[in-house]
C-alpha positions, 0 to 999 in steps of 0.5 A: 579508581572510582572516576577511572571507573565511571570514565570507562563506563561513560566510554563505553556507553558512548561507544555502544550508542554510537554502535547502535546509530551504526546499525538501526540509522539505515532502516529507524529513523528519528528513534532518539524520542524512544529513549531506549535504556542501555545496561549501565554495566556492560560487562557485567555477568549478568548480561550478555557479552556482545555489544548486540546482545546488551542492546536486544537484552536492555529492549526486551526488558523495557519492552517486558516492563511495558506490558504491564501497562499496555497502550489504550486502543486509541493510543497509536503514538504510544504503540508506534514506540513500542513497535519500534523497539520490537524494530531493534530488537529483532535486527539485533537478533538478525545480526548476532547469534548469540541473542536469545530469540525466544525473549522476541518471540515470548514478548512478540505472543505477549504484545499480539495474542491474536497472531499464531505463526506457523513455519509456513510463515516468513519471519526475518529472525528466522532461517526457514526452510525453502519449501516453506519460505519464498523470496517474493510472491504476490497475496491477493485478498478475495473471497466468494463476493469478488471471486470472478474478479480475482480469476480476471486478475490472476488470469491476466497476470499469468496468460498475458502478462507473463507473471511468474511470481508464486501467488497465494489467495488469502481467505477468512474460512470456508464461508468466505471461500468454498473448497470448490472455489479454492479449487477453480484459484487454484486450478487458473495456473501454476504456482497458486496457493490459497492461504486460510487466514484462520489458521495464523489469527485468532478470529475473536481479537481479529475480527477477520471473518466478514472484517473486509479491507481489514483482511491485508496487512493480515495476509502479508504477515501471514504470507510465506513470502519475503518480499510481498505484493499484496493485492485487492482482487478488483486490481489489474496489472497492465505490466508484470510486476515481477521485478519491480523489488528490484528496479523501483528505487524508493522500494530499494532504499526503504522496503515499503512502497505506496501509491497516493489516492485521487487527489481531491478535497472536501470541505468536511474532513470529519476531522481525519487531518485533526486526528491524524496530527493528534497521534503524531504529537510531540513527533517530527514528520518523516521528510516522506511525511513532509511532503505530503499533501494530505500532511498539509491537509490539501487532500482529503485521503493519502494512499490508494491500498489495492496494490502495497509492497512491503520487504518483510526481510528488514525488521523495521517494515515486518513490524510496521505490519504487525502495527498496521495489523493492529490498528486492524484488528476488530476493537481497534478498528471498531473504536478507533481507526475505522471513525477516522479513516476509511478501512486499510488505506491509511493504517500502512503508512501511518505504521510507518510514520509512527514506528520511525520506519522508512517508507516510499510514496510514487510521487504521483497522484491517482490518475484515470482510465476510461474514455474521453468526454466532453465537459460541458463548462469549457471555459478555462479554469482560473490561473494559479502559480505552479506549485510542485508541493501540490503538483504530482508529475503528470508527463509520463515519461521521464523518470521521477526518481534515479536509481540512487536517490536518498528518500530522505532527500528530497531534491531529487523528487521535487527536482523532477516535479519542478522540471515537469512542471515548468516545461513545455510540452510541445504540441506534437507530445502524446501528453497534452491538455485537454478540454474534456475528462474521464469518468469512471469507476477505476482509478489509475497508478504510474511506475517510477518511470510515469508508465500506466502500471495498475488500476483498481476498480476492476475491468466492470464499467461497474462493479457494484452492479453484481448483475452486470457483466459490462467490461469499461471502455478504455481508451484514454488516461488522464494523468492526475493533478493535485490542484483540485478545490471542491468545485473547481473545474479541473481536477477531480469530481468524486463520487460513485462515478468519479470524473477526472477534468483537463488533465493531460491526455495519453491516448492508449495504443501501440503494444500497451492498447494490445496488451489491454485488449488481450487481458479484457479478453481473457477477463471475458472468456473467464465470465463465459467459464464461471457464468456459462455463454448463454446467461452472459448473453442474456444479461448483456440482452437485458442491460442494453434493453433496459439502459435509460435514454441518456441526458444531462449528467448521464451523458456526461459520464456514458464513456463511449455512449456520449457523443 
């Protein structure tokens, strides 16, 4: 009888984990190093009756037992497990009822003293009601230092490009953001809202006041929306991305999208790729991760922040947020994550990657905008074998990815990079090389189809000047590459102003160079509002009387002043 017994428990056991496979393999990936303990009695009557409900009850009790010993800031592998098992305890809840919510929500306050959820907040767990809770919508982090770049940007997305998604301002208390600017957001058109983040976090754990890059996965979380769009207030669309939750493929499949950064590298890394595999130790790397060229350290930084979108509504990528606000808050980041990364960027992915959670890079690198100029070094960059693991797509038409590719197949995206790069570009394609570059202060990001869809750096030529209205010229792209040396000829020159040399070329015309004019202009009829005609007159008076003769490096990087 006791054999029967103990074969029977075995059964069931067996049964329940390969349930558990069933329902956490789509959305976790890589979790059997979690080792997540399932009862050994599973009906017995002291745990609950659905195979749901046994999981949830065996996660949360681990999880309870955890906190007695909590992770060292520096820790991120040992927090990335343990937001993994916040991942399967919040689907169970999703999928049976009869799971008790309040075991998730109590350890949830245990693990995170610092968030305060209200019923404006969206948590997948949860049903909530349709004046609280939207489907998607977009968070712009801004506050009174880049107040008028955040009026470009939602002015250009509501006059020009049409948007309609609801959009939200977050803010760090009314130092950061006056009522009376809250009221011009507000007041640019329909469906904005501001958002106090004060009101969702404790400020003396998060730091949030005067905290900067830190202020994003702060908002997404705190946000009402399901399927977000976080944005830095220096971005500018140059298409609506209102429905890209349904059309991106790689979003589709994982519900988390990032963009790369410029792809360059600097011979002092400051021991970022050092620390990075430290806290991956003992882990395999996702296939995302594989492919990575900062993985393989032939870039110096991974992912360009200013746009991220993240579907809050799979439990796996809400609490991958919640880590990547951890990693955030002000001693974490102060001791940690800030030493060896710069600000945000690369806290999204890297909570991804070490809570097992799908996520999706646009296989293409960073590119530029701005104006052609000529190098003054025309000699051709030495030869190197094509290499699609450190080459992005730089034709920017065809598709990279298909709407029915796996992320963790990755076939498809090398297929595309191959094919690009192995094909010659006739003459007469608007993409080709070119013996020039472009230097300035934005820098460029592609959709799944190779389209110019964003740029960071605001519509200023520059805008760290805070007394210069100057908009950019921009006249060109040059698409990004990824076979970049320090101090090799092509590819990136980073620095304040950072110059993108023989790329592939894209001359802006056509309904795109029309659409990009319509928004520099609303951006200028904005100055004219904020700052009045007669001082943007003058400071435009002063700038060209005060603007140095131009030589050697000045030259080189003048846009449309070069000859």
């Amino acid at each position: 009888m006791l054999v029967c017994a103990l074969m029977t428990q075995k059964c069931a056991l067996a049964a329940l984990g390969c349930l558990f496979i069933f329902m956490f393999g789509t959305s976790l990936r890589g979790i059997s190093h979690l080792n997540v303990k399932l009862p050994l009695q599973l009906h017995n009557a002291g745990y609950p009756s659905t195979y749901h409900a046994q999981v949830a009850n065996a996660t949360a009790n681990e999880l309870h037992a955890l906190i007695q010993d909590p992770p060292e800031p520096g820790n991120f592998g040992d927090m990335g497990n343990r937001i993994a098992r916040f991942s399967v305890l919040a689907e169970t809840a999703m999928q049976d009822s009869s799971v008790d919510q309040q075991r998730l929500i109590s350890l949830l306050r245990d693990y995170f003293p610092w968030w305060q959820p209200s019923p404006a907040t969206y948590v997948p767990w949860k049903q909530q009601a349709s004046e609280f809770v939207a489907e998607k919508g977009i968070v712009i982090c801004a506050g009174y230092t880049n107040l008028i770049l955040a009026m470009h940007l939602i002015r250009s997305l509501r006059n020009v490009l049409n948007s309609t998604m609801p959009i939200q301002v977050a803010y760090a208390g009314d130092e950061d953001l006056s009522f009376h600017d809250r009221r011009v957001l507000t007041d640019l058109g329909p469906d904005i809202e501001t958002l106090d983040l004060l009101h969702y976090f404790d400020n003396g754990m998060s730091g949030l006041v005067g905290g900067s890059w830190a202020m994003k996965p702060f908002a997404m979380i705190a946000s009402r929306f399901k399927k977000t769009i976080v944005v830095d207030a220096d971005a500018i669309f140059l298409r609506a991305p209102d429905d890209i939750f349904d059309e991106e493929p790689g979003l589709l499949e994982t519900g988390a999208l990032f963009w790369h950064d410029r792809a360059f590298i600097q011979e002092d890394d400051r021991g970022r790729h050092a620390w990075v595999r430290s806290i991956m130790e003992g882990r395999e790397p996702s296939p995302m991760l594989n492919q990575s060229l900062f993985w393989t350290e032939d870039v110096y930084q991974e992912m360009d922040s200013a746009v991220v979108c993240m579907d809050k509504g799979r439990p796996n990528v809400f609490m991958s947020l919640l880590f990547a606000s951890w990693m955030n808050t002000r001693e974490v980041r102060q001791q940690v994550t800030y030493k060896h990364v710069h600000g945000d960027k690369e806290t999204f992915w890297l909570a991804s990657e070490l809570s097992s959670s799908n996520y999706t890079f646009m296989p293409t690198y960073a590119s530029s905008i701005g104006t052609l100029t000529p190098m003054y070094n025309t000699n051709p960059p030495p030869a190197e074998p094509l290499n699609p693991f450190r080459s992005p797509l730089l034709n920017p038409d065809p598709p990279l990815i298909s709407s029915s590719h796996d992320p963790n197949d990755l076939k498809p995206r090398l297929g595309a990079l191959h094919e690009v790069q192995h094909h010659r570009i006739p003459s007469s394609h608007p993409s080709r090389p070119s013996p020039k570059q472009i230097c300035s202060t934005q820098a460029l990001q592609l959709d799944h189809l190779g389209r110019p869809f964003w740029f960071n750096g605001s519509l200023r030529k520059n805008k760290s000047n805070k007394d210069s209205v100057e908009m950019g010229i921009f006249t060109d792209v040059m698409f990004g590459s990824a076979n970049v040396t320090e101090g090799r000829e092509a590819g990136w020159k980073v620095g304040h102003v950072s110059c993108l040399r023989r790329g592939k070329t894209l001359k802006l015309e056509g309904e795109l160079r029309k659409r990009l004019d319509r928004i520099l202009d609303e951006a200028r009829r904005v100055d004219v509002e904020v700052l009045g005609r007669n001082d943007i007159t003058e400071k435009m008076q002063e700038e060209e009387k005060n603007k140095p003769p131009l030589s050697g490096w000045d030259a080189s990087v003048a846009g449309d002043h070069a000859a």
